[in-house]
C-alpha positions as CSV (number, residue, x, y, z in Angstrom):
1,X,20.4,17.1,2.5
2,X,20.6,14.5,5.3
3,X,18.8,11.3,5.6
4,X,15.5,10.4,6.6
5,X,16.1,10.9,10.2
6,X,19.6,9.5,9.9
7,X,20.5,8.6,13.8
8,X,17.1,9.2,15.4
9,X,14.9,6.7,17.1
10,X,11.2,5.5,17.1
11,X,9.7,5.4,20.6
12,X,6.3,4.5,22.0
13,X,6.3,6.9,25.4
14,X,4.0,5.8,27.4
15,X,1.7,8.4,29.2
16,X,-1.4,8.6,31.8
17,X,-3.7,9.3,28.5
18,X,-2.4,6.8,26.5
19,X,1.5,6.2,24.0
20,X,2.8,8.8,22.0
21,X,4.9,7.9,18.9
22,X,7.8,9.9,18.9
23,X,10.7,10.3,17.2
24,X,14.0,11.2,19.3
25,X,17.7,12.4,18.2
26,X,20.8,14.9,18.7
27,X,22.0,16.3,21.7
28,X,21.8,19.6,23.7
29,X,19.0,21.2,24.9
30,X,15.8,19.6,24.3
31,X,12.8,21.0,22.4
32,X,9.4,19.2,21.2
33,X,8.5,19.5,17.9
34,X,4.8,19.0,16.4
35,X,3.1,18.8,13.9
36,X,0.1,20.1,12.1
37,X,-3.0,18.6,10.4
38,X,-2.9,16.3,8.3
39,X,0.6,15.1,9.3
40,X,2.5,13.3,11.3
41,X,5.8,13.9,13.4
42,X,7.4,12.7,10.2
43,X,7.2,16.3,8.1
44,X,9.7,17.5,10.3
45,X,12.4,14.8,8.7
46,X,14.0,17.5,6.9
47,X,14.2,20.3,9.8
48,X,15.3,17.9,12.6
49,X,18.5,16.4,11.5
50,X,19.4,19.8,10.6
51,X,19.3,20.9,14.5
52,X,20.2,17.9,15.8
53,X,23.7,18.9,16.3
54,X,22.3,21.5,18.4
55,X,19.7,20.1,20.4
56,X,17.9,17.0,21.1
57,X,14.7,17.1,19.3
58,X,11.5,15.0,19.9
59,X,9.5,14.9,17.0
60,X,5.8,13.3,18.4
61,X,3.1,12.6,16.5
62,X,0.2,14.6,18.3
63,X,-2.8,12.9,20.2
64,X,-5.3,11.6,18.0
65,X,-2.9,11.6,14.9
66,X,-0.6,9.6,13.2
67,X,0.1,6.6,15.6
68,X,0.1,8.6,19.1
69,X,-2.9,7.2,20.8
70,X,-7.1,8.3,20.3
71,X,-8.6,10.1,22.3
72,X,-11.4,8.5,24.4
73,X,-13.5,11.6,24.3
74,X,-14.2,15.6,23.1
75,X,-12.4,16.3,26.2
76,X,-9.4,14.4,26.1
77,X,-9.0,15.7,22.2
78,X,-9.0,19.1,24.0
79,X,-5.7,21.8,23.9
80,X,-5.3,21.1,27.7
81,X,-5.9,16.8,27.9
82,X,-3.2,17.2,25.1
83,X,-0.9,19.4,26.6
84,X,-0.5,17.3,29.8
85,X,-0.1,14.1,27.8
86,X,2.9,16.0,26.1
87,X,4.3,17.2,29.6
88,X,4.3,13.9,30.6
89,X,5.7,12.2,27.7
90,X,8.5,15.0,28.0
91,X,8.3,14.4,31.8
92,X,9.3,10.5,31.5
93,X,11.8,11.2,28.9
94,X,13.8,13.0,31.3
95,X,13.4,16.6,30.3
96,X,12.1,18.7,32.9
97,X,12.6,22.0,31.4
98,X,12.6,21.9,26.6
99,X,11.5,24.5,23.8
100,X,8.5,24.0,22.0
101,X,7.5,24.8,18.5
102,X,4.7,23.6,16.6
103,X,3.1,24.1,13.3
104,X,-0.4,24.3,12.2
105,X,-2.8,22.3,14.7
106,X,0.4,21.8,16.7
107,X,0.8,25.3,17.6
108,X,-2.3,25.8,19.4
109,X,-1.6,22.5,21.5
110,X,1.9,23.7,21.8
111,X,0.7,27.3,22.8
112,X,-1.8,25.6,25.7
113,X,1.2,23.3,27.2
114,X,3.3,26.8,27.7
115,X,0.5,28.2,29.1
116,X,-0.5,25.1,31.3
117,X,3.1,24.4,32.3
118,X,4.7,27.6,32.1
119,X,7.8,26.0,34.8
120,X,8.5,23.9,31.8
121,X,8.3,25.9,28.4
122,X,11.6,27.6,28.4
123,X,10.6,29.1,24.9
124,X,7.6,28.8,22.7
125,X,7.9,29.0,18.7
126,X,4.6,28.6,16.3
127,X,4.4,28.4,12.8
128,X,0.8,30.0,11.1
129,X,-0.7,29.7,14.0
130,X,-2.7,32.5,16.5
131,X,-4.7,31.6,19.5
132,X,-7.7,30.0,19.2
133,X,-9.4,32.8,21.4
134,X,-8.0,35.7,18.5
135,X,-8.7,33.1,15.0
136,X,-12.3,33.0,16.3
137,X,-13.4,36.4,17.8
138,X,-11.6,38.3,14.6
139,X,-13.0,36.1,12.0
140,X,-14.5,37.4,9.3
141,X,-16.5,36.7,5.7
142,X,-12.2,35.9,4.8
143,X,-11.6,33.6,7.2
144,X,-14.9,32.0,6.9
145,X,-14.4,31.7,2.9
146,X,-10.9,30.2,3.2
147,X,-11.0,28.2,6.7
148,X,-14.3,26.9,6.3
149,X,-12.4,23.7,7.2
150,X,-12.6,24.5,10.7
151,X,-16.6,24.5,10.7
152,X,-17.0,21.9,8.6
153,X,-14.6,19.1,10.3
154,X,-16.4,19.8,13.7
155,X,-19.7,18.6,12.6
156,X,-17.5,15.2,12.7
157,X,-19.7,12.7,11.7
158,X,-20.7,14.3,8.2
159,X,-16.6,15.5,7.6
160,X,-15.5,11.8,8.5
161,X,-17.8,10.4,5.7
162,X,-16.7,13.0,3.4
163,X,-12.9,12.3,4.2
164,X,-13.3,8.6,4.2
165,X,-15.3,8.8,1.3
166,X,-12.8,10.4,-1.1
167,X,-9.7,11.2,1.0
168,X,-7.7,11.8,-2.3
169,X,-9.5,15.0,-2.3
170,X,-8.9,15.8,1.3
171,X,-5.7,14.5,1.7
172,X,-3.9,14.8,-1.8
173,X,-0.5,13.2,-1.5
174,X,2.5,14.5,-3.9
175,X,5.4,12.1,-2.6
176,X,8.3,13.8,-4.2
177,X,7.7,17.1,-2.0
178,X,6.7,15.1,0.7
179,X,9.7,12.4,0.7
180,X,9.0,9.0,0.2
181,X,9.2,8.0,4.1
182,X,7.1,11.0,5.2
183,X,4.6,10.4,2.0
184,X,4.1,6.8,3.0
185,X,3.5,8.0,7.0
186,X,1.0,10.2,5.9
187,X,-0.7,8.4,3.5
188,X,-1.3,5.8,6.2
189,X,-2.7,8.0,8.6
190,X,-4.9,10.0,6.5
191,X,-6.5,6.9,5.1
192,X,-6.9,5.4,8.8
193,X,-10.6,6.0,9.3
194,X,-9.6,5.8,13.1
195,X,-6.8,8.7,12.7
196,X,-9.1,10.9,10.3
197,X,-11.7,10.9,13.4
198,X,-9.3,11.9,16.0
199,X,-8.1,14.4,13.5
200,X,-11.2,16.3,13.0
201,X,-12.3,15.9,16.7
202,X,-9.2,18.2,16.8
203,X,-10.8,20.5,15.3
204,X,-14.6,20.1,17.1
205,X,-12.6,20.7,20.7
206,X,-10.9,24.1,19.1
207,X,-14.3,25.1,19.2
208,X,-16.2,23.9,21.7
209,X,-13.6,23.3,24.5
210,X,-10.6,25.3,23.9
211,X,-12.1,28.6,22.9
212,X,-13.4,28.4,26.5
213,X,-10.3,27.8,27.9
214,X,-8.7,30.5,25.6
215,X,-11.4,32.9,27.3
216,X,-11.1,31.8,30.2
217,X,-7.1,32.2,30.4
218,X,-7.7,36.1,28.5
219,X,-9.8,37.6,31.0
220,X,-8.2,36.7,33.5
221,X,-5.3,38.4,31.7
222,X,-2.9,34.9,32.1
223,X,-0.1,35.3,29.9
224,X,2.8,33.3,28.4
225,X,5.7,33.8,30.2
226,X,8.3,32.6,28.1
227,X,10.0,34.1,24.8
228,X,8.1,33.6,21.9
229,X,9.1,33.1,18.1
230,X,5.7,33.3,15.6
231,X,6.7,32.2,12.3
232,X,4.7,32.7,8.9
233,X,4.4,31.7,5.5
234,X,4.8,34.1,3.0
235,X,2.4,32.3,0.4
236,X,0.0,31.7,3.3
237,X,-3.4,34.0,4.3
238,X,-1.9,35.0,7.4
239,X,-0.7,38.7,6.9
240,X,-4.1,39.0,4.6
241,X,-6.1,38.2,7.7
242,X,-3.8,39.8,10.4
243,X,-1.4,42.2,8.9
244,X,1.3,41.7,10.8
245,X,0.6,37.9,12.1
246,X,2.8,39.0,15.6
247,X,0.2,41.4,16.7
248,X,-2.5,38.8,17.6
249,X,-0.7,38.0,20.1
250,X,0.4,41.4,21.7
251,X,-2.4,40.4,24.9
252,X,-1.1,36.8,25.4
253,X,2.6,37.8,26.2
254,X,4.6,39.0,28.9
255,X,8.1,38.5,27.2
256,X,10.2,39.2,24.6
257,X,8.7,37.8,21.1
258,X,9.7,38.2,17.5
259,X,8.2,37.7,14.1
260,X,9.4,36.3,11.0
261,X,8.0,35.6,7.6
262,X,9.4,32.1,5.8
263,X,9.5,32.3,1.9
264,X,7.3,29.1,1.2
265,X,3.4,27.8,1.4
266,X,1.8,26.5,4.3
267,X,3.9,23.6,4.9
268,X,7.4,25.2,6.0
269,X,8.8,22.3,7.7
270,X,8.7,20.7,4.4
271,X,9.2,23.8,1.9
272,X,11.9,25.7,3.4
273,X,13.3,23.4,5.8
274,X,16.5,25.2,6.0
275,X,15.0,28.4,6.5
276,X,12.8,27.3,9.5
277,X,15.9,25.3,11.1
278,X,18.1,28.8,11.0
279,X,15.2,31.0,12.2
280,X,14.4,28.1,15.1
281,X,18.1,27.5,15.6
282,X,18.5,31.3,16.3
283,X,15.4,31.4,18.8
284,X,16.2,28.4,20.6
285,X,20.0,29.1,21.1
286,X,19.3,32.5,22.9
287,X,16.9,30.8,25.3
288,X,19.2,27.6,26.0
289,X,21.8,30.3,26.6
């Protein structure tokens, strides 16, 4: 196993919205990772170096979280004020046309910048994710029983004092899975009452900004028109919700996709990095071509 991101380096990029921390290596064709909640850019230190011979990976610390920088408002914590921060931190680094995968959280803002800015998104990958639009109008007692997260951090004011209050409980922290370097990064951000409020304003926007724009974008019939690579844990509630997790997304697409379960929990990136870096490896090198 390599380093902790043995030859990549820490940027500030700035953007119109405000810098994004970002963490930059390898060489080839470029692709955006991000992350999901509660982490930062850093749970991907096992993953990255593992493309990096491949492509050049930018690992960002999403708007709001980790060190990126807070949103001023709902709206700018919004799916589509986050995508065009990204665009334009991809924009000034050069890299007019990248990949995209994103976990978690980071897949629904990595789903609205390939939808926003198709002319960039050569390929999209997410990991336990679905669009906001499908999570929402097919939720059920199931979803409500074991994502009652999602409800709960939106009324913001009463999650922040419950976070803040006792974030061990939120935010447990096992630093031997997590790596020391990526333990002590997320250990500073989840106990950052600053970063725990743009966190769960991530979650207030899902519902009451980008559902709308999810709707919006569905009956119009918009699609994604890039490949598309939906990745799943296998000791995750995804199949239980969806059966097959690819088939959310059967009326968002207008390309070739493909589905793949990953033989770990909720974190992959962390879990089964290997695993993740050979199923995005394999994605990414058809599309780069």
């Amino acid at each position: 196993m390599t380093g902790f991101f043995d030859g990549f380096e820490l940027k500030w990029i700035d953007t119109p919205s405000g810098p994004i921390r970002a963490r930059i290596g390898g060489s080839g064709f470029p692709i955006l990772l991000l992350h999901g909640h509660p982490r930062t850019h850093t749970t991907w230190w096992r993953v990255a170096p593992l493309l990096a011979r491949d492509f050049t990976l930018v690992c960002a610390d999403l708007p709001g979280f980790g060190r990126s920088y807070q949103p001023a408002d709902l709206q700018g914590s919004s799916g589509r004020a986050k995508a065009a921060a990204l665009h334009a931190c991809m924009k000034s680094l050069g890299f007019g046309r990248f990949g995209l995968a994103g976990h978690d959280r980071g897949s629904y803002r990595a789903f609205r910048l390939a939808m926003d800015y198709s002319d960039s998104v050569a390929g999209l990958a997410v990991m336990d994710g679905v669009p906001i639009y499908e999570a929402l109008t097919r939720a059920d007692w199931r979803f409500a029983k074991d994502w009652f997260h999602w409800f709960f951090f939106a009324q913001s004011e009463k999650a922040e004092a419950a976070v803040c209050g006792d974030p061990d409980l939120w935010y447990p922290c096992n630093a031997e899975d997590l790596g020391p370097e990526n333990a002590a990064d997320y250990l500073a951000a989840t106990r950052d009452p600053a970063v725990v409020r743009g966190m769960l304003a991530d979650y207030r926007a899902g519902l009451e900004v980008d559902f709308d724009h999810d709707r919006e974008d569905r009956l119009a019939n918009r699609r994604l028109r890039c490949p598309l690579s939906v990745l799943w844990s296998e000791r995750d509630d995804m199949e239980r919700l969806y059966g097959d997790p690819l088939e959310p997304w059967r009326d968002w697409i207008s390309g070739p996709s493909e589905g793949r379960r990953i033989s770990s929990g909720h974190h992959m990136v962390e879990e089964a990095p290997e695993e993740v870096a050979a199923r995005l490896r394999a994605f990414f090198s058809r599309i780069a071509g």
